[in-house]
N, C-alpha and C positions, 0 to 999 in steps of 0.2 A: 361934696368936695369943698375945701376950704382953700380960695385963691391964694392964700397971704402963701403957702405950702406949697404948692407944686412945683416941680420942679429942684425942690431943696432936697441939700444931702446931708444925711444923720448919720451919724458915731454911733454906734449901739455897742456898748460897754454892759455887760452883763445883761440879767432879763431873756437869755436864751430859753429858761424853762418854760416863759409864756413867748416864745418867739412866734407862734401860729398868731397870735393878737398883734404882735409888733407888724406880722406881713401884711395882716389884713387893713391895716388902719394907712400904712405906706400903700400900699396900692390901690386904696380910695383916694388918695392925696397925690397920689404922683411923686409921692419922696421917695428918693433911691438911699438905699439902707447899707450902710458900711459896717463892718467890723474889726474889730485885729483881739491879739493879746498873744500867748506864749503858745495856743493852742487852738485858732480861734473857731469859730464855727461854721463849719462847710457848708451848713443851710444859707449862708449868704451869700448871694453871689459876686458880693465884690468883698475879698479879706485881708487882710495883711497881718506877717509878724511881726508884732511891734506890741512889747509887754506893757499892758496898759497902766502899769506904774513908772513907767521910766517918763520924768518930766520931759528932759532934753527930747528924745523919740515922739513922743506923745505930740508934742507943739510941732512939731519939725512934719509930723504925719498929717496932722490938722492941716497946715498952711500948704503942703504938697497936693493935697489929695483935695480941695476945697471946700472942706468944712464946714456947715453952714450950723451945724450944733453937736452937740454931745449928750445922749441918752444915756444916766447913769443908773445902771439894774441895782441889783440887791448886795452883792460884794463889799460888806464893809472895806477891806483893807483897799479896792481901787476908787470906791468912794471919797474917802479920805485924802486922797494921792488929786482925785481928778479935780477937788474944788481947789485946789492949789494952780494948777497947767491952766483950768480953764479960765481962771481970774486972771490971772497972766494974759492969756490972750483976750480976754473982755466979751468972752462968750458967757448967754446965759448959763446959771448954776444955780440949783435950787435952795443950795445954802453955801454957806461960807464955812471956812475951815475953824475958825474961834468956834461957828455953833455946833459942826458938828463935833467935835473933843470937848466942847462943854457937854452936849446930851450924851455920848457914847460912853465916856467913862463913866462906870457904874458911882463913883464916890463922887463925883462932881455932880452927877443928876440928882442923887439923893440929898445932896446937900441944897440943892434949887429947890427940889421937892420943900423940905425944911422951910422954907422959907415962906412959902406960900401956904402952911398949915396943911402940907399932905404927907399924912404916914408912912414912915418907912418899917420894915423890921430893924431892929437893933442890934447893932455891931459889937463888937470884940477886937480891941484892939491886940492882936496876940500876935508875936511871932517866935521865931526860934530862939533869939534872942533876947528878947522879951516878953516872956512866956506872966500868963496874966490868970487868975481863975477863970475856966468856962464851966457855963448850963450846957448841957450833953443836952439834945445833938445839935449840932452844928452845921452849914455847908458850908463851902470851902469853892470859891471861883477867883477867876485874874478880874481884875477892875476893867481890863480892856476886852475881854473876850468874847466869842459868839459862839451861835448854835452849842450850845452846851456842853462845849470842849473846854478842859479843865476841871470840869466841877467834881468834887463829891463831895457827900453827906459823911459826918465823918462822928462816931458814937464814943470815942474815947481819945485820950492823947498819944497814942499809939499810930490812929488812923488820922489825926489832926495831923501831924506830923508827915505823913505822907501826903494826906489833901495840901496840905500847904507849897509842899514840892511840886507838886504837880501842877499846880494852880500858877505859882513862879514860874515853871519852865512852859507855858501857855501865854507866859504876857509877856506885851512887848518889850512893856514898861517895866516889869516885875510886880506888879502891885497887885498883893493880894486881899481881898475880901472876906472875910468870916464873919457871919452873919449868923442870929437862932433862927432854928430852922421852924419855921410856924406852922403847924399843924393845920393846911388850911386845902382849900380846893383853888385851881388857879382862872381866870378870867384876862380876856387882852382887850384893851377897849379902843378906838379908831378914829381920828378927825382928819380931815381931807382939809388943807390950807390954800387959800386964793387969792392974793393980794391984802393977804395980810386977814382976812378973815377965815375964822376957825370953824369947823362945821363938824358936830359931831354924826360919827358915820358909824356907830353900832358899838357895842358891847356882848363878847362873845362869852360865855364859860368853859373852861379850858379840861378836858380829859384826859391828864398825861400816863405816861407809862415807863419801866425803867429797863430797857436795854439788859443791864445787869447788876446783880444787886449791889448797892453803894455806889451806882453812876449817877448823874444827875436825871431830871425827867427831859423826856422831848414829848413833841405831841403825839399826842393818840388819838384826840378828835377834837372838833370846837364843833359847839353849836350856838347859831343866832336866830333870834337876838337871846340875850340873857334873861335867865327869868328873874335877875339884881337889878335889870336895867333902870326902870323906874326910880330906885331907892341909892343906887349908884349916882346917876345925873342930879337928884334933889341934893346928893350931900359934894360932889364935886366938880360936875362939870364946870361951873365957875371960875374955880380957883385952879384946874386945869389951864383954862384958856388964858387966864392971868399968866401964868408962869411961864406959858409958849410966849405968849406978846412981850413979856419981860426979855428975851433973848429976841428978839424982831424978827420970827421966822414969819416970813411971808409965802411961802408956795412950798406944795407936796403933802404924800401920804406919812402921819405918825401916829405911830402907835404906843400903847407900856405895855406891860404886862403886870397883873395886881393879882396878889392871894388875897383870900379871904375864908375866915375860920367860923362864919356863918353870925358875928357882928361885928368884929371889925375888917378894916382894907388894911393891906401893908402892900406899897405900891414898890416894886424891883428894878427894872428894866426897859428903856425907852428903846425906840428902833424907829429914824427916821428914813423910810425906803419903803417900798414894797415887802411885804413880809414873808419866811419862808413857806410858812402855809397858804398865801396866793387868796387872802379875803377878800383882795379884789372883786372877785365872783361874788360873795355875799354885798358887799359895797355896792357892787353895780344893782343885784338882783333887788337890793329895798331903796335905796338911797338913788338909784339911776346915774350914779358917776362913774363913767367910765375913767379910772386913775392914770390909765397905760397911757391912753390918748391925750391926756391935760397934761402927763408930762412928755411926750415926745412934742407937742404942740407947746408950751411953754421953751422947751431946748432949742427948737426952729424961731420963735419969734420975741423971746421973752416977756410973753404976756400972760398971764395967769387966766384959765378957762376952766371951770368946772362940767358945766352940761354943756348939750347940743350936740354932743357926739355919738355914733351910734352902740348899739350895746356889745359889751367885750364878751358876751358869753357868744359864741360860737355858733349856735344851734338855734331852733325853736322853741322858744318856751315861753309860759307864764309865767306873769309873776303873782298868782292867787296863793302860794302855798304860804303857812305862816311861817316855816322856819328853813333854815338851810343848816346843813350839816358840812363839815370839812372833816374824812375821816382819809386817817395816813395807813399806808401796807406799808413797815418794818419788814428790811432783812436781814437775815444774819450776812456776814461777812465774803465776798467771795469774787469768783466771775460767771456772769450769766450766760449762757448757754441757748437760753428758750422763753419767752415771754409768750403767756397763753392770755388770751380773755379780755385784752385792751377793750379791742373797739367792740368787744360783743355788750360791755361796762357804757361806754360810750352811747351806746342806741339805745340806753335805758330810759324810759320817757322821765324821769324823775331825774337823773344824773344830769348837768347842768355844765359840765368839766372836770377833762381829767390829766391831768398832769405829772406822766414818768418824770424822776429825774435821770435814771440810767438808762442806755438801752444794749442789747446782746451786744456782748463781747466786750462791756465798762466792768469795771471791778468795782463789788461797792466795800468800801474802805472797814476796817473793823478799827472803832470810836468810842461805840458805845454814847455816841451822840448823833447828833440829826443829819449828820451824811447818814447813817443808814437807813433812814427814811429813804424807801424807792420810789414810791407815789402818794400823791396825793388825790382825793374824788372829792367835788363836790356835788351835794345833791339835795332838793329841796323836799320838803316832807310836811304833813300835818297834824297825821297821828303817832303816838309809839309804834302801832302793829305798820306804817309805809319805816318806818327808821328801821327795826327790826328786821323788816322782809329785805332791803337793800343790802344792810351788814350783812344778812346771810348770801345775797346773790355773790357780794363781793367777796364773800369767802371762797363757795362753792366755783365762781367763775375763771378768778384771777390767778395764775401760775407763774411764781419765776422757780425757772431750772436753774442749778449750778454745771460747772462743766463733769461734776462726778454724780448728774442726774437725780443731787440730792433739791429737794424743798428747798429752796431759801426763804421764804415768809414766817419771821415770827407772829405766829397766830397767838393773837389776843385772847388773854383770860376769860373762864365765864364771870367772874367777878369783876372784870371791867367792863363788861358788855351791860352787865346785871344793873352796872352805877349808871353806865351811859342810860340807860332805859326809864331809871326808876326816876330821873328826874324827869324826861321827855317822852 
């Protein structure tokens, strides 16, 4: 237990998908865990309605209810909203509202990027209005946007023309991105920030998949570490940590996301938060930092702690195995009915964490982006044949029912399974 903590009460604003780690680490410490928002989550037992972007509410519920900090989970858009209320009121915030609209927008990052000698892919200035020669193919995203709502790939001006629409009515701001689309495999790489020091915390390679044809990709699996990692760090970790310390982010987990077409990187997308695939698990399992806990413990005291806390994986286990695996169950569109196979997934000696996003009787959304991601597993492995033998349990094992008794899991290609393989 950590004195400085007991007794203190926390805001828990997003972060309900790992909410089992948020209980565990409050009731080592004696912190009582609050929540609210438009819907908020009945796992807590103290909540309120109060939508966690309304400034005016927001301070007014802080100052009522005794507040002693604010956990801000993964939710870009109350992200955004909370470094705003929470500076107001002079409570820790892991960043400030200038940093994070300088990293969120995709054109503002890339332009940072630029600056510090890191590749981007190459843009296209086109729009409707001024329409410019393009190299087919193209994607087509909002400058503002997440989980890969918005995007497509777009093979003519026929389909530019529609991506561009779509992409507009996705952003807040309007702004849209068209980018050449690089031929390339994708990879997310991780530094954990502590008082202002950067620490690099893994480099995954990224297995994506596509929903439906001409959507954008979401994940389909990571595995770490990467087999780039070595040749990745020699050519940029450097100039990485230059470009974070140039904006003075001092505390939290950030990550990018980088293709690469097997010589060169073209670096995309930053994401300062916890990520939707939850590499927390991989962090903790090589790196030994617990993220959840240095930021709920940073939100109570405003002091940056990287170790000393205990470990966020849940269960027993080692850490001998060399690689961990993050693989996602996709489903198609609907309402669930029947979840089979969770916790039989769970007591797997090799499975490390598993993480539903929905459960019977949530509707999962039709996007064609990373809402329909159901779950995510993480599991640790050392040959092809323990990777292989687990993708199969998780096939064979795991059921979502809709309520018309049909399948919902889009089950993964053998030619994605073949590529996941043939590298590991």
């Amino acid at each position: 237990m950590f004195d400085e903590l007991k007794g203190k009460r926390l805001l828990v604003l997003g972060g309900t998908a790992w909410a089992d780690i948020l209980f565990v680490f409050a009731a080592e410490n004696d912190i009582q865990l609050v929540t609210t928002g438009k819907n908020p989550n009945k796992m807590f037992k103290e909540y309120y309605f109060v939508d966690s972007t309304d400034h005016e509410g927001m301070k007014n519920l802080i100052k009522e209810k005794n507040i002693d900090g604010v956990y801000v989970g993964s939710h870009e858009g109350v992200i955004r909203q909370a470094t705003q209320y929470l500076a107001e009121l002079g409570l820790p915030c892991y960043c400030t509202l200038q940093q994070w609209d300088t990293l969120m927008n995709k054109r503002k990052f890339k332009e940072l990027c630029q600056k510090f000698d890191i590749p981007v892919a190459p843009k296209y200035n086109w729009s409707p209005d001024s329409p410019c020669e393009i190299q087919f193919p193209v994607i087509v995203k909002p400058a503002d946007g997440c989980a890969s709502v918005g995007i497509k790939i777009c093979h003519n001006e026929t389909e530019l023309k529609e991506g561009y629409q779509l992409a507009y009515d996705h952003s807040d701001s309007h702004e849209v991105l068209i980018e050449k689309l690089v031929n390339n495999s994708g990879m997310d790489v991780f530094f954990q920030i502590t008082n202002s020091q950067i620490e690099f915390c893994g480099l995954g390679d990224k297995y994506p998949v596509q929903l439906a044809e001409g959507a954008g990709s979401v994940a389909g699996a990571r595995i770490l570490p990467s087999i780039y990692t070595e040749d990745f760090r020699a050519r940029f970790e450097d100039k990485i940590k230059a470009m974070f310390s140039s904006v003075n982010l001092t505390q939290g987990l950030i990550w990018m996301e980088v293709f690469h077409d097997g010589n060169d990187y073209y670096f995309n997308e930053v994401g300062y938060r916890p990520n939707g695939s939850l590499t927390i698990i991989a962090i903790d399992y090589f790196y030994g930092i617990n993220t959840v806990a240095a930021d709920m413990y940073f939100a109570l005291t405003g002091k940056g702690k990287a170790k000393g806390f205990n470990s966020l994986i849940l269960k027993p286990h080692s850490n001998d195995k060399k690689k961990v695996c993050e693989y996602w169950i996709a489903c198609h569109s609907g309402t669930i009915k029947e979840i089979q196979g969770i916790d039989e997934l769970r007591a797997q000696p090799n499975v490390l964490a598993v993480f539903p996003k929905y459960a019977v009787e949530s509707t999962i959304p039709h996007t064609n982006g990373f809402a329909q991601n159901f779950c995510v597993v993480h599991f640790a492995y050392d040959t092809t044949s323990e990777l292989k033998e687990v993708i199969n349990y998780i096939k064979s094992t795991v059921k979502v029912i809709d309520i018309f008794d049909h399948d919902m899991i889009i089950h993964k290609t053998g030619d994605f399974i073949r590529a996941l393989l043939m590298d590991n």
